[in-house]
C-alpha positions in Angstrom: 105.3 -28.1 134.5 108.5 -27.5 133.8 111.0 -24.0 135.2 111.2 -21.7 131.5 113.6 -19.3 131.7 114.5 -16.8 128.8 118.0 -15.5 128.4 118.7 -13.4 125.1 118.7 -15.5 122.2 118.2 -19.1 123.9 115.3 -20.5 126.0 116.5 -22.8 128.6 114.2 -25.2 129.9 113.9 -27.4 132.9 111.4 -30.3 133.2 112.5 -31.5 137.1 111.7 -34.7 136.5 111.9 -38.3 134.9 111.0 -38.1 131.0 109.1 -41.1 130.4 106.4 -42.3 128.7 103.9 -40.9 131.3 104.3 -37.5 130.8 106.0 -37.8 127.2 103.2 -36.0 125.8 102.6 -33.1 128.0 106.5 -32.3 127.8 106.7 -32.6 124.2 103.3 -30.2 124.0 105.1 -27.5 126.6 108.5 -27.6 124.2 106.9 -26.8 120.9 104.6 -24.2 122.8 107.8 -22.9 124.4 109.7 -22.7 120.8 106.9 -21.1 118.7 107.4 -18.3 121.6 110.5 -17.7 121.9 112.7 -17.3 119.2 116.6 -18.5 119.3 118.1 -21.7 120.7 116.6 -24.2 123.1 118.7 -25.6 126.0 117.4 -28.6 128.0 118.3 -28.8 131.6 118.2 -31.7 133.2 119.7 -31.0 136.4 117.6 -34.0 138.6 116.2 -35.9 135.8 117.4 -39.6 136.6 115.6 -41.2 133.7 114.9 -40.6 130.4 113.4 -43.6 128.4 112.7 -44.3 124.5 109.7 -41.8 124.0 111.1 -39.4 126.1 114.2 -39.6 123.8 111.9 -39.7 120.5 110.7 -36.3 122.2 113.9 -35.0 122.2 114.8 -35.6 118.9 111.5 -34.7 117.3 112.4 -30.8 119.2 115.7 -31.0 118.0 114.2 -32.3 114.0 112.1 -28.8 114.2 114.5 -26.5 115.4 117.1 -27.6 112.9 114.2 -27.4 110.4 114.4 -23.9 111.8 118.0 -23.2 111.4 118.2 -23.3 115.5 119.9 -25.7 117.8 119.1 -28.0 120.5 121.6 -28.3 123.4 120.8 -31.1 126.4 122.8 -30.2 129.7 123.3 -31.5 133.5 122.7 -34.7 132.2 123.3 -37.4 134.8 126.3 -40.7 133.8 123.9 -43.4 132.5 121.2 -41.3 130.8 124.5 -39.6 128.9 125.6 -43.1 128.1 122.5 -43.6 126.3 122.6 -40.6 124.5 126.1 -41.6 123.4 125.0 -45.1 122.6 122.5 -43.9 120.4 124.9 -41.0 118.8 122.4 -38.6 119.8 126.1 -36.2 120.6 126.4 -35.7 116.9 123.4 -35.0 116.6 123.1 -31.9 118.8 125.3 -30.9 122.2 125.0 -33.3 124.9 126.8 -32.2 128.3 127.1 -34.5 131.2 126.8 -33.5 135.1 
């Protein structure tokens, strides 16, 4: 389960650990539970996280699809050198904020 915490207008969530194809699901589940509650931005922390592989990446961008659906925005922080590379490899950073560690 991951650490929600609700500051003003942005939700900032996060999962303390790996986001891999193991617990894909349950994360994606405990995102779109955690946007249909609270309204505003959504901020993913992942101070900690080491790995992210490709479904935990189609789980990010499928939250970041409905938000931007939603006139909201996704922003992914703390994240460690080689998962950022990925997310720059992929061009996920023009896709929605990405901020390394």
């Amino acid at each position: 389960m991951s650490e929600i915490i609700v500051e003003g207008n942005r939700t900032i969530v996060r999962p303390n650990m790996d986001i891999v194809a193991s617990m894909a699901d349950d994360f994606k589940q405990e995102l779109l539970l955690t946007i249909e509650a609270n309204p505003g931005d959504l901020i993913i922390d992942l101070k900690g996280v080491e790995m992210v592989d490709s479904i935990g990446i189609g789980v990010i961008i499928s939250i970041h699809n409905k938000l931007s659906r939603a006139a909201r925005e996704l922003k992914v922080i703390n994240v460690c050198h080689h998962v950022f590379g990925l997310f720059s490899t992929m061009r996920l950073n023009r896709r929605f904020a990405v901020e390394a560690v």
